[in-house]
N, C-alpha and C positions, 0 to 999 in steps of 0.2 A: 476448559475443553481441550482434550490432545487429539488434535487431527494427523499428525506425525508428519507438517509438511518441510521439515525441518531439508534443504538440501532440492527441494521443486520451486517451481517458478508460476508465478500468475503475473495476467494481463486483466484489471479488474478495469473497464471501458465507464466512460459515468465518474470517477472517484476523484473529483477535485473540491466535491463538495458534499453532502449530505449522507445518505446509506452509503453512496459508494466507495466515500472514504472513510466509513465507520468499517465495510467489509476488508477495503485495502490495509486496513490499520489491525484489525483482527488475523487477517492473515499475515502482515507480517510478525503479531505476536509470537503466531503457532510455527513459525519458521521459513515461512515462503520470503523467496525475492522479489518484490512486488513491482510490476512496471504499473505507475501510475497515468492514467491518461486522462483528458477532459479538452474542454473548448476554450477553457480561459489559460492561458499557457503558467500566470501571473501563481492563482490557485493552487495548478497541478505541481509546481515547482512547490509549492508553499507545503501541499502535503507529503509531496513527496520528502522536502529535510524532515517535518517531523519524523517521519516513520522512521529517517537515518540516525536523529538525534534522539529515539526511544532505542538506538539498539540495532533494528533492525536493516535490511540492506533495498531498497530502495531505488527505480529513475526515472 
């Protein structure tokens, strides 16, 4: 899928675990800088390296 977010910025709220970090992870494929957030601080750190360690830029 080319959504051309190559150079935009998301705040996907929810994404430290389940859909929301299946969408935080999707977008930062397509190019977005993703601010990850959630309630478990532990989590949100955890996805937020992957998304850094796939490539993409991540916090």
């Amino acid at each position: 899928m080319e959504m051309e977010l190559k150079g935009k910025r998301a705040l996907v709220t929810g994404s430290s675990s389940g859909i929301g970090a299946a969408i935080a992870r999707i977008l930062s494929e397509e190019g977005a800088k993703v601010m990850v957030h959630g309630r478990d601080e532990e989590k949100t750190r955890a996805v937020a390296q992957r998304l850094i360690d796939a490539g993409g830029e991540a916090a």
